[in-house]
C-alpha positions in Angstrom: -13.0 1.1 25.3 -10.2 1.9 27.8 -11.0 -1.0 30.0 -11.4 -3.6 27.2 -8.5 -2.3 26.0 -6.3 -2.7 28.8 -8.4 -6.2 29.7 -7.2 -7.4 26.2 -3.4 -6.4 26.8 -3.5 -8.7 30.3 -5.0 -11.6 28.2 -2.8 -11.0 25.1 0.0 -11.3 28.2 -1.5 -14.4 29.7 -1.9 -16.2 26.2 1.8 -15.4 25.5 3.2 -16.5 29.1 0.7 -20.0 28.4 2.2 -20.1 24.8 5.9 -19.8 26.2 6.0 -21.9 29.6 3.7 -24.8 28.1 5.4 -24.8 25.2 8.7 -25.5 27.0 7.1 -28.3 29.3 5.7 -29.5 26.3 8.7 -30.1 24.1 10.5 -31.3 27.1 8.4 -34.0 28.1 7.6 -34.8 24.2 3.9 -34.7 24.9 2.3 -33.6 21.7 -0.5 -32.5 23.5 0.6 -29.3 25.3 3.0 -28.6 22.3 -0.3 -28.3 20.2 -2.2 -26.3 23.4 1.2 -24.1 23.4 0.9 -23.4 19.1 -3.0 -22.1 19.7 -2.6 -20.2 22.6 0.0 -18.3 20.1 -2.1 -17.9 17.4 -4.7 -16.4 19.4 -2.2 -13.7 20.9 -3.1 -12.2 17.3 -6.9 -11.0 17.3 -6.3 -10.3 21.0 -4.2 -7.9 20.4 -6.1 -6.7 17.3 -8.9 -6.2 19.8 -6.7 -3.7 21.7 -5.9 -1.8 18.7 -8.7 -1.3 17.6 -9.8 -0.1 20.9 -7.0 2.5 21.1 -8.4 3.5 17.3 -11.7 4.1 18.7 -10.5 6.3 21.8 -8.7 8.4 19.1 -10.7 8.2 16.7 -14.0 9.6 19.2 -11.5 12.1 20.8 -11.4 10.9 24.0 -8.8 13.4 25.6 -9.1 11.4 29.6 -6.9 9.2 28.4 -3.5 10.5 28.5 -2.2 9.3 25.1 -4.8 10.7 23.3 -4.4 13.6 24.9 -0.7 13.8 24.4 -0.9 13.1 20.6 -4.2 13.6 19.0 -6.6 16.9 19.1 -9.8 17.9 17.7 -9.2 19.3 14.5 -6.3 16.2 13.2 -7.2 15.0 10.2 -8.1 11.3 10.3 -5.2 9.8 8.4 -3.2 11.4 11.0 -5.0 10.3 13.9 -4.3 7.1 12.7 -1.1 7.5 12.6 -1.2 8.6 16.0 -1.3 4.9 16.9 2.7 5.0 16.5 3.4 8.2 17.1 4.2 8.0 20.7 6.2 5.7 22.9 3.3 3.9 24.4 0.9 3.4 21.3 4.3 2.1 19.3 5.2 -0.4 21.3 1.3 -1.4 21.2 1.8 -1.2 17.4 5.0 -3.4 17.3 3.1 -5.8 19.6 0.5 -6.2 17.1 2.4 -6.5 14.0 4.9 -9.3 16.0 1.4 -11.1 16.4 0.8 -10.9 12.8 3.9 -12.8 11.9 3.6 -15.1 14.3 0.0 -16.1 13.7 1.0 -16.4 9.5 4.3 -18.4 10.8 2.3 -20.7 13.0 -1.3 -21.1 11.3 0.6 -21.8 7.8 3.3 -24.3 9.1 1.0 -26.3 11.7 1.1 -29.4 10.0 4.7 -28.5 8.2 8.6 -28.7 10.2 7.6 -30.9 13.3 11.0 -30.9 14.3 10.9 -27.3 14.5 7.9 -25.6 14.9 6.9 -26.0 18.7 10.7 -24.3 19.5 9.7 -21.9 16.9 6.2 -21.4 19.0 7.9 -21.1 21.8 10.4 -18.5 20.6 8.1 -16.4 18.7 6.0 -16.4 22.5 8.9 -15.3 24.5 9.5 -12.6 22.2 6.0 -11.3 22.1 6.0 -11.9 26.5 8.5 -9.3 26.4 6.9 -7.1 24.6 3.1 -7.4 26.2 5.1 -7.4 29.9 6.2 -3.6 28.7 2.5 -3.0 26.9 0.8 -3.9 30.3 3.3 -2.5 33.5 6.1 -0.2 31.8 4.1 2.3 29.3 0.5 1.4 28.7 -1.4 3.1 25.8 -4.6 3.1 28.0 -3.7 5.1 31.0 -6.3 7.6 32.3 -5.9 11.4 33.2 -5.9 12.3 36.9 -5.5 14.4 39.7 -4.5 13.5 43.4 -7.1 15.6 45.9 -6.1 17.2 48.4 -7.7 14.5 50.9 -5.2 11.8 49.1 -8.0 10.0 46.5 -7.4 10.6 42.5 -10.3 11.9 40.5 -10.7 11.7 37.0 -10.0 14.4 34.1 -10.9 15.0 30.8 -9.7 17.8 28.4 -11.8 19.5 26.2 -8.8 19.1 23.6 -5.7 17.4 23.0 -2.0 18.8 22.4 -2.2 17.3 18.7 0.3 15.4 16.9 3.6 17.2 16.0 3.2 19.2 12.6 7.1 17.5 11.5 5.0 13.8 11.7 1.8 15.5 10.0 3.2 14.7 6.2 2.5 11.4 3.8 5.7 9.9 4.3 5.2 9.4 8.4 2.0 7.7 7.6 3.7 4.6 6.0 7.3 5.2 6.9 6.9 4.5 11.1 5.1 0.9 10.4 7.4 -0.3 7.1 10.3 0.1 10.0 8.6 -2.3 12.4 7.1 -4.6 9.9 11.1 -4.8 9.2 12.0 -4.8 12.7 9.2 -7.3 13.8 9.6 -9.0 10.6 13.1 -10.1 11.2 11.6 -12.6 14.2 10.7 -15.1 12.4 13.6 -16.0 10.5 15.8 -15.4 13.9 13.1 -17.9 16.0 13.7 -20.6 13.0 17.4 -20.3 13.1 17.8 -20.4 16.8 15.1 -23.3 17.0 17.3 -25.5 14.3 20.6 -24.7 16.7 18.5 -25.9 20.0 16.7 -28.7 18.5 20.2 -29.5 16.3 18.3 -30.2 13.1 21.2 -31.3 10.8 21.0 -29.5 7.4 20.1 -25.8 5.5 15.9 -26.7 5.9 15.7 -23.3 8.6 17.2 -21.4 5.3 15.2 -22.9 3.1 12.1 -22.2 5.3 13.1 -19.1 6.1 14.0 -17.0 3.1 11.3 -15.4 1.9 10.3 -14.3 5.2 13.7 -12.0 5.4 13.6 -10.9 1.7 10.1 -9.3 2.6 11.2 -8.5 6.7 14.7 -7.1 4.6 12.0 -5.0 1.7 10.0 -3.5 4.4 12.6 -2.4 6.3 14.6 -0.8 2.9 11.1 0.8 1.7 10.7 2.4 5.1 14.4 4.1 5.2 14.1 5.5 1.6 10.7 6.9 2.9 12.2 8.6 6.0 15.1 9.5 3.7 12.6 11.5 1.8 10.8 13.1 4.9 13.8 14.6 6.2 14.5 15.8 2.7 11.3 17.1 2.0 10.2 18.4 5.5 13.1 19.0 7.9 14.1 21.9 5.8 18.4 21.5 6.0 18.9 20.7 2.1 20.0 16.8 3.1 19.0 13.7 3.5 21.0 11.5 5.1 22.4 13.2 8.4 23.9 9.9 10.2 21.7 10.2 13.0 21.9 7.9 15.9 18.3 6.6 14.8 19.0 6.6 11.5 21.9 4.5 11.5 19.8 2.3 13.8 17.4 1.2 10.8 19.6 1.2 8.9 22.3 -1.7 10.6 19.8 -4.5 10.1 19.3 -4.0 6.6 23.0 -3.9 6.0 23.2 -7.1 7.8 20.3 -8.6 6.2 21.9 -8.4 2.9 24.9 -10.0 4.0 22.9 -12.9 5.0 20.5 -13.2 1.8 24.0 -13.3 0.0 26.0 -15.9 2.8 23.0 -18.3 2.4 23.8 -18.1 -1.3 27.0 -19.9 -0.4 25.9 -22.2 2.3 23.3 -23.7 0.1 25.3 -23.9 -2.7 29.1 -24.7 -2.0 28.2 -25.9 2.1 30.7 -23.3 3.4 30.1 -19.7 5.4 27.5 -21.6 7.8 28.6 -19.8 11.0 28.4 -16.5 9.3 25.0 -16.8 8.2 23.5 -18.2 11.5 25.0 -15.0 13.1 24.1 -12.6 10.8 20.6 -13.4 11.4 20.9 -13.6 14.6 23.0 -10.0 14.5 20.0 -8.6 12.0 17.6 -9.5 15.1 19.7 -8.1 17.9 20.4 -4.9 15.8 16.5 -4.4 15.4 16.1 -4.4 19.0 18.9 -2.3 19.5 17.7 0.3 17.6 14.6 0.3 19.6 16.5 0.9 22.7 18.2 3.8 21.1 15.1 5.3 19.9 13.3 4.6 23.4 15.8 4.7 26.0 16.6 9.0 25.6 20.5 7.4 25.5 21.3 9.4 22.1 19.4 12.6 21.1 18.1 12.6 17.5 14.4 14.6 16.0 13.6 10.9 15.5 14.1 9.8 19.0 11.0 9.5 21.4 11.3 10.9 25.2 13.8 9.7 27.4 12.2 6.7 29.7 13.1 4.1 32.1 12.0 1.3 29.0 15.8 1.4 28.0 17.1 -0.9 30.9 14.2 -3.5 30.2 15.5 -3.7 26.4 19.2 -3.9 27.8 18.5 -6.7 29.7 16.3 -8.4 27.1 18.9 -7.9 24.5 21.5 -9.6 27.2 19.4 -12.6 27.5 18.9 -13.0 23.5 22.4 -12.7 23.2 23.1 -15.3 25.5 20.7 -17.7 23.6 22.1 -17.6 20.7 25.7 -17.8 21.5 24.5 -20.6 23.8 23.2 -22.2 21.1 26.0 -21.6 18.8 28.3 -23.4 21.4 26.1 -26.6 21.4 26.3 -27.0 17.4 29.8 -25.5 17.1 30.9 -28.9 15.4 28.0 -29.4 13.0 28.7 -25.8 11.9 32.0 -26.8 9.8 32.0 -26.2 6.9 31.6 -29.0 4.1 34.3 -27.3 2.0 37.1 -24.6 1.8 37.7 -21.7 -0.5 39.6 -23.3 -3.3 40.2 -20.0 -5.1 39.9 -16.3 -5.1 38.9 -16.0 -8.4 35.4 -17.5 -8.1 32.0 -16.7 -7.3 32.2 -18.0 -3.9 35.1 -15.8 -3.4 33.1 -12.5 -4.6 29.9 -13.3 -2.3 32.4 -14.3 0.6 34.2 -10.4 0.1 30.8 -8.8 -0.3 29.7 -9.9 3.0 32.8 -9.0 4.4 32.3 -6.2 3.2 29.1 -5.4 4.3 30.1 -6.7 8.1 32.9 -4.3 8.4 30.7 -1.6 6.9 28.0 -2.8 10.2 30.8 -2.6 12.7 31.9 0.8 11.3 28.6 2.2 11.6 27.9 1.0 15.2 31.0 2.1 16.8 30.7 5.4 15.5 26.9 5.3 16.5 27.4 3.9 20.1 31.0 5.9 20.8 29.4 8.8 22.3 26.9 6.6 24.2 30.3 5.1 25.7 32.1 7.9 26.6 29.1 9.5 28.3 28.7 6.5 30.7 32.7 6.0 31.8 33.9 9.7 31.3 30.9 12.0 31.6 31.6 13.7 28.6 29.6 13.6 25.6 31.7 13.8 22.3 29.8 13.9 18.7 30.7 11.6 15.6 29.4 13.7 12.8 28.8 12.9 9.0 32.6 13.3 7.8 33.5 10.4 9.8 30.5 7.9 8.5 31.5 9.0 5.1 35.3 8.2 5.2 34.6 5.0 6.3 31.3 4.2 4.1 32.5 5.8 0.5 35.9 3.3 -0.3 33.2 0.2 1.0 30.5 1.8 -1.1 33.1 1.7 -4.0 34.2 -2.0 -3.5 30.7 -3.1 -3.7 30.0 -1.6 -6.9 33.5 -3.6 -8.1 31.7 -7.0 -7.0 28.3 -6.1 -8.3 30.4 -5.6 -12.1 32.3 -9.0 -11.5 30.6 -11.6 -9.7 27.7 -11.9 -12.6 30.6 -13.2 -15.1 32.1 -15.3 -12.5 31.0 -19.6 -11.6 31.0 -21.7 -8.8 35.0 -23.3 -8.4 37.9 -21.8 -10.0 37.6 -19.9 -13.4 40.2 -18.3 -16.1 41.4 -14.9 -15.3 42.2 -14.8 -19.3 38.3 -15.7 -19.6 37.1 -13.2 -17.2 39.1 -10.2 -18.4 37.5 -11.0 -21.7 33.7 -11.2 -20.5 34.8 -7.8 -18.6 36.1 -5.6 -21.4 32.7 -4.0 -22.8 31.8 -3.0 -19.1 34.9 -1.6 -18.4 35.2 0.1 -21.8 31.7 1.4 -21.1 32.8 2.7 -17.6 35.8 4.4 -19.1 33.8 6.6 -21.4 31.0 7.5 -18.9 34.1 8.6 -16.6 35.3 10.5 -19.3 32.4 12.2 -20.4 31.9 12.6 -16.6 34.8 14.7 -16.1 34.5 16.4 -19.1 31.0 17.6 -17.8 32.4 18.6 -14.0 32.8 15.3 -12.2 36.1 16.2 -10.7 36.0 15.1 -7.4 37.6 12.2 -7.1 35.5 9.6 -4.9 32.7 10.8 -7.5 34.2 10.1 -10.6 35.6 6.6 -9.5 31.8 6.3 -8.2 30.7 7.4 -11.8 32.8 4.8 -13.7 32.4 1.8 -11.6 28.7 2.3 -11.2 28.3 2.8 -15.0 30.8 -0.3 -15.6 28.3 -2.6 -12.9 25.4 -1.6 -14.6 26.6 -2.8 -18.0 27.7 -5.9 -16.6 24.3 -6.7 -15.1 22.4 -5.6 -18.3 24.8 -8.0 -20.4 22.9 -10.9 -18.5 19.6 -9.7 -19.5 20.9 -9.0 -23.1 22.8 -12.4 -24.0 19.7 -14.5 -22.1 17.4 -12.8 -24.3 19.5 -13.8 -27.1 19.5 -17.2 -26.4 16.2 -17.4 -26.3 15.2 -15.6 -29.6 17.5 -17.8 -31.6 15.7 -20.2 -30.1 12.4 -19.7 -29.7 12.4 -16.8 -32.1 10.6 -14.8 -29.6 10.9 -10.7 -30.0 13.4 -9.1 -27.4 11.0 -7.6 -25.0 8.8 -10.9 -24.5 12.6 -12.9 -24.7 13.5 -10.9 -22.0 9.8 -11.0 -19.6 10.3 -15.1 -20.2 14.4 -14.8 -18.9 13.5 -13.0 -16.0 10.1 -15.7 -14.9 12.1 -18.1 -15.6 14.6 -17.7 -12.6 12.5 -14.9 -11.1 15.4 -14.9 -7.4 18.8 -14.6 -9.7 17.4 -11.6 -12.4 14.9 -10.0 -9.3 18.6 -9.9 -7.8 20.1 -8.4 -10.4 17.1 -6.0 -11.2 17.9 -5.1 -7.2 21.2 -4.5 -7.9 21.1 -1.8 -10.7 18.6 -0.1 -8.4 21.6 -0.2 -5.5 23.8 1.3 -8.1 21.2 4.2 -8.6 21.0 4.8 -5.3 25.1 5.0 -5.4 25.3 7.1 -8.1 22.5 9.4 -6.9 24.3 9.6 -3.5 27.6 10.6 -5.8 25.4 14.1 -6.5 26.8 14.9 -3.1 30.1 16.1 -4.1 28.8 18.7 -6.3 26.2 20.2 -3.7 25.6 23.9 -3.3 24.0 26.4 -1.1 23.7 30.3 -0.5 21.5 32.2 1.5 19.9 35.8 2.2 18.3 38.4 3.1 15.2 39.0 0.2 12.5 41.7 -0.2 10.1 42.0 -3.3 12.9 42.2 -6.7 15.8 40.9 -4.6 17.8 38.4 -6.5 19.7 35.1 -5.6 21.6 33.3 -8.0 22.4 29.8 -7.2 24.3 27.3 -10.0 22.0 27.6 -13.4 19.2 29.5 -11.3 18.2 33.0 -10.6 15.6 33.4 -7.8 13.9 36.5 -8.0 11.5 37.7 -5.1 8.2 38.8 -6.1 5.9 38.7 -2.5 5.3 38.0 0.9 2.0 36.9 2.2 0.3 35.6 5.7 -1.1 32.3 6.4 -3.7 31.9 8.6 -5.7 28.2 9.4 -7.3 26.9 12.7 -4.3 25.1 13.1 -1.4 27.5 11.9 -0.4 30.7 11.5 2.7 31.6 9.1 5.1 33.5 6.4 5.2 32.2 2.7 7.3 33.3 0.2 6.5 33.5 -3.6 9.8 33.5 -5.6 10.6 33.5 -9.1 12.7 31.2 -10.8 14.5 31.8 -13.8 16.9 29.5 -15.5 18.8 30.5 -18.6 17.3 33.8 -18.8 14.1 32.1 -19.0 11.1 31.7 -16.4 10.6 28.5 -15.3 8.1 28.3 -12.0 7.5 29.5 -9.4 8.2 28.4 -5.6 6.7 29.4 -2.4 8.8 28.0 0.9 6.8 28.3 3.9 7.4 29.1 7.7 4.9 27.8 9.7 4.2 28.0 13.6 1.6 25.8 15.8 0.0 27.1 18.8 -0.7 24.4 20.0 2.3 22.2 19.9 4.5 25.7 19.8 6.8 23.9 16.9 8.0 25.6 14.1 8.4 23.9 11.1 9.4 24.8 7.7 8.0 23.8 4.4 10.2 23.5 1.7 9.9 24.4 -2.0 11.5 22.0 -4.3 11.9 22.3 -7.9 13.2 18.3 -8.7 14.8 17.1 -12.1 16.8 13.8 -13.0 19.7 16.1 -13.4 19.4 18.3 -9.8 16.9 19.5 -7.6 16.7 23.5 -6.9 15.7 23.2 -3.0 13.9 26.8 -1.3 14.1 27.4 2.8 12.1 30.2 4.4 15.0 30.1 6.9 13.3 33.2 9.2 12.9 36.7 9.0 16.0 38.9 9.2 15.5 40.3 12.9 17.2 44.1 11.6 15.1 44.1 8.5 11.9 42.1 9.0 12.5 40.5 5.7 12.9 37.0 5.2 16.1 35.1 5.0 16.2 32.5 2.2 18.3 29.5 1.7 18.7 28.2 -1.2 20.5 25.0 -2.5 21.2 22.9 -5.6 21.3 19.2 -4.8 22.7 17.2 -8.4 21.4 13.5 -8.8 18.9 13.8 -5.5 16.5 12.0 -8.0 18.6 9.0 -9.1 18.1 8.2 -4.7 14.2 7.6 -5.1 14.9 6.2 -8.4 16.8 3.7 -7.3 14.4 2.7 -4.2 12.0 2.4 -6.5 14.0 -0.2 -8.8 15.0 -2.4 -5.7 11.5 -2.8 -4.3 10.7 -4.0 -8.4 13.3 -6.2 -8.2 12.1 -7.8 -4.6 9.0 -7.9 -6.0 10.4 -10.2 -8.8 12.6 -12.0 -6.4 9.2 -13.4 -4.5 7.8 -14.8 -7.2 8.2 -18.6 -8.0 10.3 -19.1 -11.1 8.9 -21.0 -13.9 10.9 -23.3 -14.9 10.8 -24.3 -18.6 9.8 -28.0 -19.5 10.5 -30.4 -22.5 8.0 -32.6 -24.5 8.2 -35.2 -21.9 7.1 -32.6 -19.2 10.5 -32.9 -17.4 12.3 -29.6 -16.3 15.4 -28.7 -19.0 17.6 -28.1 -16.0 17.3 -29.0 -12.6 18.6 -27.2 -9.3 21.4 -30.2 -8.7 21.9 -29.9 -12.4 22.8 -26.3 -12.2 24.8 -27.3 -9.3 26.7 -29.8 -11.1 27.4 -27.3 -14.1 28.6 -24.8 -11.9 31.1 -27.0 -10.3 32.2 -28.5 -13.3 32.7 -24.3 -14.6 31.0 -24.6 -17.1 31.8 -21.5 -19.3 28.6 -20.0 -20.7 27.8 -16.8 -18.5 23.9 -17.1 -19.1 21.9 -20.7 -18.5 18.6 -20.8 -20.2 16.3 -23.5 -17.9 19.1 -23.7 -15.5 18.8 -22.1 -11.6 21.8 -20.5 -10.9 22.8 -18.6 -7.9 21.1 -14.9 -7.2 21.0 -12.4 -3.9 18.1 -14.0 -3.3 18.8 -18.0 -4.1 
């Protein structure tokens, strides 16, 4: 399977170099004939490279330990699931997994749009092949998944070895999260080509017009979902497995994933104003093709060994191949950006702060500085290593300076934008449409204080999240009202039939009280609180509303792992509540230590349990023990986003009257909003979502 394998990567390469160079002959001597030989040899690069997968499954799969990834990552006694995810677990078999998942998108983009976009698609062929070129060239002479085992003789010839076992996977990648967390990334990452290959294909074709939006869209709300999903998911390994009571740590890598998503969302909401108002073209063109350049960045800084992070694979020589690559895509698109600098104008100016166009414009200003903030403070010590040798560390304190007042003015706009339209609008009107939330963000900040939320960045994050969340509710609450005088429908179905009905503008909204969630969960922060010591059986530890009493100490003992475990006690109020057993746990194999944390979780605050180690004067263990307010409200409000995606995707149905004609078309809605029109909900009328 090694050799068809590694046959399958060379013709994978070969159908990508066809795709790319005929492709470009093609479209530039306009003979549809080699255009249509370069689409096919693209959409084949897909069950090619399925066939090399699969291979590398088998290998692993059959334990075949001569091959020197299998050896490196898998072992006899892995469970399956794991092996599995063994595929993208190391360097080689990743960059075979990103390989294959690019080859998805681009057989879905090609096979579903070969008789759709003429204009565009064989530029689009040809970009999606270059792409994929690059990354087959590294599959097949840079770091190949199907390399064999061997030793040099002493006479000069190699001979082949095989290991009666492997070193296994490593026991921090052996939990549920890092089965589904690793590919969500690069279906993000990958994702993200598509809509980058249309938008740089309209620019070098110079098709006039929004159509690479239109096209586009759904491919980045679902490239933009993946790519969400998997940071909450590796947001809840580190939590639940890496055993320091956080998160969040602002990790090189981390921050990595997490730039394109940042980015992405400022261009789902700048596309809101290009289509609708003709202005911010420039900005959305490069924030997709910043989202794109930011994905393969953070490959190089989770390949390249240039930062050092738990998420990081081994240093290699790969890095300079993506630093070149990333050169050349960013001199395409500026390129390309030059060409079509005059058809890039915008159709209209801002004609006043106080609209909606306004609000969108500041949010993705927002967001861009919050991108630029985030990657200096991520590549910093990557530049002062290079030109002065030293190595200088930009820690948590500074990412959260900078990110809390932006966190802050985004949960402002979330509050005001829903009551504000298209063109200028009353400041008397808006105040008036603004009083309930702020009312109702007044009283949760009170009662907040009054409770212990005395830190200030918290409470403001208390009353403006509280005061957003009212104002996004009061769309849902005086739609439905329309309709049930109308239709006399009951509230819950009133409300189901608002939200089908314009499925992008309440699926944003829906999104955007899952955001605020997340923001008020992240708030819990401030109030965080951690002890540790020294416990043997009836010690106590008492940590916020908790006692933790000690009752044993066993041994663990598997074919895999030997370790400590703790039973403790917990008592709250006098009263006891569980109990919770943190683990210590060492692998012979891999010689990693790993912890396994003990987590008691409520909406309110989760009691968190490290065996840290054993005190080396005593023998007993050291505990650590923290209380982490709000942790819940995080996974809460992943959980509400990816629902409102979901709802985002779906086609809107659009109510009709007797005569079968919709109540309110699109140019319609258009035409209202321009003319500020002052009802805040329009029943049968699109208006202008995140996701619109």
């Amino acid at each position: 399977m090694d050799i068809i394998g590694s046959v399958a990567l060379l013709v994978a390469l070969f159908a990508a170099g066809y795709a790319f160079f005929v492709g470009i002959v093609g479209i530039s001597s306009h003979r549809p004939l080699l255009t249509r030989a370069a689409r096919n040899a693209g959409i084949l690069i897909f069950p090619i490279i399925t066939l090399a997968v699969v291979s590398l499954v088998y290998l692993l799969f059959t334990n075949n330990f001569g091959m020197a990834y299998v050896a490196e990552h898998s072992s006899r006694h892995l469970p399956l699931v794991y092996k599995l995810a063994v595929l993208w677990a190391g360097q080689s078999g990743s960059l075979l997994f990103w390989s294959w998942l690019l080859s998805i998108f681009a057989f879905v983009a090609l096979a579903a749009n070969r008789k759709k976009h003429p204009e565009l698609m064989p530029t689009v062929g040809v970009i999606l092949a270059g792409v994929q070129l690059f990354f087959l060239l590294l599959n097949n002479f840079v770091d190949s998944p199907f390399r064999v085992l061997g030793l040099v003789g002493a006479g000069g010839p190699a001979r082949l070895i095989t290991l009666t076992n492997g070193q296994g996977l490593n026991p921090l990648l052996q939990y549920p999260e890092m089965v589904m967390h690793p590919p969500l990334l690069y279906l993000g990452y990958t994702g993200f080509t598509v809509p980058f290959a249309f938008a740089l294909a309209a620019m070098l074709r110079r098709v006039p017009g929004d159509q690479w939006i239109h096209i586009t869209r759904r491919w980045t709300i679902v490239a933009w979902s993946f790519l969400g999903i998997g940071i909450i998911l590796g947001a809840h390994w580190a939590y639940a497995v890496l055993g320091w009571g956080g998160y969040w740590g602002w990790d090189p890598v981390e921050n990595a994933s997490l730039l394109p998503w940042i980015t992405g969302t400022a261009f789902l909401h700048s596309i809101v104003i290009q289509e609708r108002r003709g202005m911010m073209k420039r900005w959305s063109l490069w924030l997709i093709f910043t989202t794109f350049l930011l994905s393969i960045l953070g490959t190089l800084l989770t390949r390249s060994g240039v930062v050092s992070s738990v998420h990081a694979f081994a240093k290699s020589s790969i890095g300079i191949w993506l630093v070149i690559f990333l050169a050349i895509l960013f001199g395409a698109c500026l390129w390309a950006f030059l060409i079509n600098r005059q058809e890039l104008r915008p159709r209209r100016t801002l004609d006043s702060l106080l609209s909606r166009e306004a609000s969108f414009l500041f949010g993705v200003l927002v967001l861009a500085a919050a991108t630029l903030a985030i990657l200096w403070g991520t590549l910093l010590p990557v530049f002062t290593e290079w030109i002065e040798g030293t190595k200088i560390t930009i820690g948590p304190p500074f990412f959260e300076k900078i990110v809390t007042p932006i966190a802050l003015l985004l949960l402002v706009l979330l509050g005001v934008t829903p009551f504000l339209h298209w063109g200028h609008n009353s400041l008397s009107q808006l105040t008036r449409d603004l009083v309930p939330s702020l009312a109702g963000g007044a009283v949760a900040g009170a009662v907040g204080y009054i409770f212990g939320f005395r830190q200030p960045e918290a409470l403001v994050c208390l009353i403006l999240a509280v005061f957003a969340a009212i104002t996004i509710i009061s769309q849902f609450v005086l739609g439905a009202r329309t309709l049930v005088t109308r239709s006399h429908a009951n509230p819950a179905t009133a409300v189901g039939t608002l939200a089908m009905r314009d499925t992008r503008r309440y699926g944003g909204y829906i999104a955007h009280i899952g955001l605020i969630l997340l923001f008020i969960g992240i708030s819990g922060q401030a109030f965080n609180r951690d002890t540790q010591r020294t416990m043997k059986p009836g010690s106590q530890l008492t940590i916020g509303p908790y006692t933790l009493v000690a009752q044993d100490f066993d041994q663990i003992q598997t074919s895999r792992y030997q370790g400590v475990r703790a039973h403790i006690e917990v008592f709250q109020n006098g009263r006891s509540v569980l109990m919770l057993s943190p683990e210590r746990l060492f692998y012979p194999s891999s010689q990693v230590t790993e912890t396994r944390v003990a987590i008691y979780s409520s909406m309110v605050r989760d009691l968190y349990v490290v065996y840290q180690n054993n005190d080396p004067a005593t023998g007993y263990p050291v505990i650590h023990a923290y209380v982490n307010p709000l942790v819940h409200w995080i996974w809460l409000g992943g959980l509400v986003i990816v629902l409102g995606t979901l709802l985002a995707l779906f086609p809107s149905r659009t109510p009709t009257n007797g005569n079968g004609q919709s109540h309110g078309s699109h140019e319609e809605a258009k035409a209202s909003d321009d003319a500020k029109a002052p009802q805040p909900v329009l029943i049968g009328q699109r208006r202008a979502s995140l996701f619109e």
